[in-house]
C-alpha positions, -999 to +999 in steps of 0.1 A: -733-651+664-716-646+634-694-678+636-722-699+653-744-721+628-779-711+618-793-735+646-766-723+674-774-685+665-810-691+666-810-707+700-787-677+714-810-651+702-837-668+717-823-668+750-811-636+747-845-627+741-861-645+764-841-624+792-846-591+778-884-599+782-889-614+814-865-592+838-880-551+842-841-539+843-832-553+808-863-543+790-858-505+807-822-513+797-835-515+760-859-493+756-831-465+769-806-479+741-834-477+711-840-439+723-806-428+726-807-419+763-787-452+782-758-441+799-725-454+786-717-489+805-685-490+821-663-524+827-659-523+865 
């Protein structure tokens, strides 16, 4: 977002955003990561 222009970055983050609070996984995902306890993801 650092590259993208104050409009583009907004729009991403709301998206973004919008995922993390309407699916169960990514909010679990999220809360994990702000506690210190998600496991390290892996590329497959």
């Amino acid at each position: 977002m650092q590259n993208m222009s104050a409009l583009d970055a907004s729009y991403a983050e709301s998206v973004v955003a919008g995922v993390v609070n309407t699916q169960e996984a990514a909010r679990e995902r999220l809360a994990a990561f702000a506690k210190g306890t998600a496991a390290k993801v892996k590329p497959d």
